[in-house]
N, C-alpha and C positions, 0 to 999 in steps of 0.2 A: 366853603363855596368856591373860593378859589384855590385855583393849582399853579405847580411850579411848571413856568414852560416848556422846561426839558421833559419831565414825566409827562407832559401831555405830548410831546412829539415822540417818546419809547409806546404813547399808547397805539398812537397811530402809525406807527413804522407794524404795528402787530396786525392793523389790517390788514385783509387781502388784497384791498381793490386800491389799497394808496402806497402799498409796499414798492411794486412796479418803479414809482414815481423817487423813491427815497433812492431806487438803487442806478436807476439813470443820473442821480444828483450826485452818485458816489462818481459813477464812471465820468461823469464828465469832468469832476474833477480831477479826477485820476488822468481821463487823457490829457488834460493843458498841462499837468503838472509834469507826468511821466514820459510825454511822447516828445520827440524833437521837435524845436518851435516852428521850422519849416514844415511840418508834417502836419501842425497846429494851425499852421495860416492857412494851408490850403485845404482842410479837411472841416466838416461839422458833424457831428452826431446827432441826426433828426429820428430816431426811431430807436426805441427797444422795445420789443417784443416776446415774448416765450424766451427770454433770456440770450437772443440772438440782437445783438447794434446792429443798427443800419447807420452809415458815415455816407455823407455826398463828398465828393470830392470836387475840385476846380475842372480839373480838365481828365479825359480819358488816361493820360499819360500816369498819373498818380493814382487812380483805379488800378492800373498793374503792376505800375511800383506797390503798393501796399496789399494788394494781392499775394504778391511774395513774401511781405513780412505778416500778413496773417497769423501764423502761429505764433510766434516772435511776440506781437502786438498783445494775442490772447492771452498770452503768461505775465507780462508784465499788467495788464490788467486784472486777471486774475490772483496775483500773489498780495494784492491789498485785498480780497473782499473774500469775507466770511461761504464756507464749503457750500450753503445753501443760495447765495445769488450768485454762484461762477456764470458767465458769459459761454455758452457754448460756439457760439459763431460771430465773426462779421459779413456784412455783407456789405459791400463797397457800389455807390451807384454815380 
């Protein structure tokens, strides 16, 4: 009747509609962990969508700044997470 915690959350990582949700919880650990802590104070990840982040940023100034590292940012997000949830974009608001 009962199950082991982790096998119920490999069950539910296998949904479609709660997947989304597992892999936002990957990347945001990923950004506090991976990203510089200045980049971390002024930035939030309020959106993933069709595999594209949305980050708000503090001020316009760091919207540009991190507009340049873009790419930069994608890779070191992308080199933790499995071929099937790669992040294809951010978009910085």
């Amino acid at each position: 009747m009962f199950r082991r915690l982790s096998s119920a959350f490999k069950v539910m990582e296998t949904n479609h509609r709660l997947k989304k949700y597992f892999i936002y919880d990957k990347v945001q650990k990923i950004w506090e962990k991976e990203v510089d802590s200045s980049i971390c104070d002024n930035t939030q990840i309020v959106n993933l969508n069709n595999n594209v982040i949305t980050i708000k940023t503090t001020a316009p100034s760091w919207k540009t700044e991190l507009g340049f590292q873009k790419s930069e940012l994608l890779l070191i997000i992308n080199k933790h997470l499995d071929s099937q949830q790669q992040i294809k974009d951010i978009k910085f608001i």
